[in-house]
N, C-alpha and C positions, 0 to 999 in steps of 0.2 A: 794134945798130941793126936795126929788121926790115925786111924788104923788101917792099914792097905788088909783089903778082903780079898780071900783068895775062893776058887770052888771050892774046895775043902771048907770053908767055914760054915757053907750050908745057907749063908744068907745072904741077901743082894742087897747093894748102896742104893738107895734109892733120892736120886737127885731130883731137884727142884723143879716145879710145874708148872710154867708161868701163863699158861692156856691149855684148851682142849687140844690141840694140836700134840703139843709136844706132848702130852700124856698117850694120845693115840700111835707117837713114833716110840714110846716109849713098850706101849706095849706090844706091839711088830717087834723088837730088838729081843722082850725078853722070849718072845714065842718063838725062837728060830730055837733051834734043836741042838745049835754049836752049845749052847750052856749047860757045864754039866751040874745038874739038878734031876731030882726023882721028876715025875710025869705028872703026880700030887703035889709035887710044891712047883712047879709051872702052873697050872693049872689054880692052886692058891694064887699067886701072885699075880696072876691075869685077870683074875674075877676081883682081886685087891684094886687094880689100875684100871677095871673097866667102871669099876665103883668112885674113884677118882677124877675119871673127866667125865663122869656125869655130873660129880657135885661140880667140875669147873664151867661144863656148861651152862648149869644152875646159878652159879653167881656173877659168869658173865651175862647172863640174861637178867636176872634182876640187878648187875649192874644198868646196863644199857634202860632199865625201865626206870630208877633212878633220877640217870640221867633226861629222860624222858619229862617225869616229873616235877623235876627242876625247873627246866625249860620251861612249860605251863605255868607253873607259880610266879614268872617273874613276865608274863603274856600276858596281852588283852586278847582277851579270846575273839571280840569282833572283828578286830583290825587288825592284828599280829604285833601290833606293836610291842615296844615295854610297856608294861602297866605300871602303878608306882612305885612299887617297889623293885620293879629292875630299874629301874631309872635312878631308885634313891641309892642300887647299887650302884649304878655304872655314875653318879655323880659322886661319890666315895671313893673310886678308884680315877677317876680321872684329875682330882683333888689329890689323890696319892703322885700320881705323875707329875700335876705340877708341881707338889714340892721336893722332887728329887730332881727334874729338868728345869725348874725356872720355867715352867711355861704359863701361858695364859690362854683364857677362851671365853666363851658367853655362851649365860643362860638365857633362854628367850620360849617363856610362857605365851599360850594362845588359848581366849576364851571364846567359844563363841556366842552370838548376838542373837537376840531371839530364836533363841532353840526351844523353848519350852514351847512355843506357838505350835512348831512342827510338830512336835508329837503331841498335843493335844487336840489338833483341827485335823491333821493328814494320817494320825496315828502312830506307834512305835516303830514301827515297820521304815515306815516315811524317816524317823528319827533317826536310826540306825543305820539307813541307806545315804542320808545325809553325812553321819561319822565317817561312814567307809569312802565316802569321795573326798573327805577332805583329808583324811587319812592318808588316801592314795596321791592326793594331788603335793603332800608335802613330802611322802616317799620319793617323787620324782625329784624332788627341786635340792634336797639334801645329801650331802658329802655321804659315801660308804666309811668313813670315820669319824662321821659326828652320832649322838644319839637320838632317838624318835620314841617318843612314847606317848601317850594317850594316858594321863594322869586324872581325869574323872570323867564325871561323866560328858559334860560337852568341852571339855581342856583338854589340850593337847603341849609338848614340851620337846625343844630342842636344844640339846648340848654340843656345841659346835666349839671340838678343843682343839686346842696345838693351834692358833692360830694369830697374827696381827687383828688387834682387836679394832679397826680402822676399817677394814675389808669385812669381816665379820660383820659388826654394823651393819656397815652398808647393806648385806647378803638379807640380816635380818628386816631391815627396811623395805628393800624391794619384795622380799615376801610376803609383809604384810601388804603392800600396794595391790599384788598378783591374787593373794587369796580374795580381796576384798573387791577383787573385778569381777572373780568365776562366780561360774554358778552352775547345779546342778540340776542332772531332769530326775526328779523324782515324781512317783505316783501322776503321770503326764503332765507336770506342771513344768515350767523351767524357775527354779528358786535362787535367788541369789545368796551369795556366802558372806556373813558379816562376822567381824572376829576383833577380838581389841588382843594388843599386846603389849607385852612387856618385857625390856632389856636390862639384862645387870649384868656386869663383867666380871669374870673371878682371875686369880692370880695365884700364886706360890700362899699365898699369907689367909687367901679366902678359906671357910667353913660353909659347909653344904646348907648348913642352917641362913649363913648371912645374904648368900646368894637367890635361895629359894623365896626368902623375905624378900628381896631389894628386887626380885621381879613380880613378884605378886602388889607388891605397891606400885612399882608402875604399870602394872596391867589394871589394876582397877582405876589408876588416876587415868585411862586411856579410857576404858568404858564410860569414865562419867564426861571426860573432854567430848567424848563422841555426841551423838545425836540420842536422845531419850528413846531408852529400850519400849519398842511394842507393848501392848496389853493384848493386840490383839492379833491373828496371823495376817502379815503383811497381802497385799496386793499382788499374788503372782499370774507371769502370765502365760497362759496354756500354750504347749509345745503345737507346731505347727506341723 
């Protein structure tokens, strides 16, 4: 049963503070002089509610750092992407989607080709500046509803859901064609981009496990189809 406070009872209801805001309207309301209350318990009760949204400012700030945190653990710090484990999240929940929608999508892994050359003969520098262009060139080419991530060190992976897995394909196909034309200026060289990939489709019934397998096998039966990986840093040729 609640109890209606009157002045007379000496004490104030003190309602719910869902931000620093409303604590700071709160304590504006109780300082206006219409409440009758001693001049000592105003003054208590103001230094109570000014002690209150400092702790709310406090915990929306290490809320928001939190949040902050988050975000980086589930980042590659070079390229912004997901790193593997947002990725193993965001294939978790888009696995959750399709079994409550019926829907379908594809996973489509990218390794790439002589990368170890780069960073051994042009240095890490050259290595990383490589990532970041391929990074960037598959940022362009991708749906703001599919996922991107950077899953090691020279792998890269896209989850491209909700969609006809016919067009899908296709999309995945011609990107492999597109990355394996570019190429990048690094360290004054122009280098070209070589990358094998691999397609698996998932469905209502798929497991993040089955899918992540059934691309990484056709990505490797793509790198060995391809032409025999370098021993040594390819033949590039100086920017003009």
């Amino acid at each position: 049963m609640y109890h209606a406070f009157t002045p007379s009872d000496g004490v104030v209801p003190m309602p719910s503070m869902k931000s620093a805001d409303d604590t700071e309207s709160l304590i504006s309301r109780v300082s206006k002089p219409a409440l009758h209350m001693t001049r000592e318990t105003r003054e208590l009760i103001e230094r109570a509610l000014k002690y209150a949204a400092e702790a709310q400012r406090t915990i929306t700030e290490q809320q928001s750092r939190i949040e902050q945190l988050e975000t980086l653990s589930m980042t590659d710090e070079l390229t912004g992407l997901l790193n593997r484990r947002g990725f193993k999240d965001a294939i978790t929940r888009a696995l959750g989607n399709a079994r409550r929608h019926e829907e379908q999508g594809l996973l489509v892994v990218i390794d790439l080709d002589g990368f170890k050359p780069i960073n051994d003969t042009l240095g890490h520098a050259a290595g990383d500046a490589m990532l970041q262009h391929v990074a960037d060139f598959l940022k362009a080419r991708v749906r703001n509803t599919d996922y991107l991530a950077r899953t090691g060190g020279d792998e890269f992976a896209i989850l491209m859901v909700n969609g006809d897995l016919a067009p899908a394909r296709h999309r995945a196909v011609e990107l492999k064609a597109e990355l394996n034309r570019a190429t990048a200026m690094i360290s004054h060289q122009r280098i070209p981009v070589s990358a094998s990939f691999g397609i698996a489709p998932y469905d209502s019934d798929a497991s993040a496990e089955q899918i992540m397998h059934m691309a990484d096998v056709a990505m490797y039966h793509d790198k060995r189809r391809r032409s025999p990986q370098p021993t040594q840093l390819r033949s590039f040729h100086a920017a003009e």
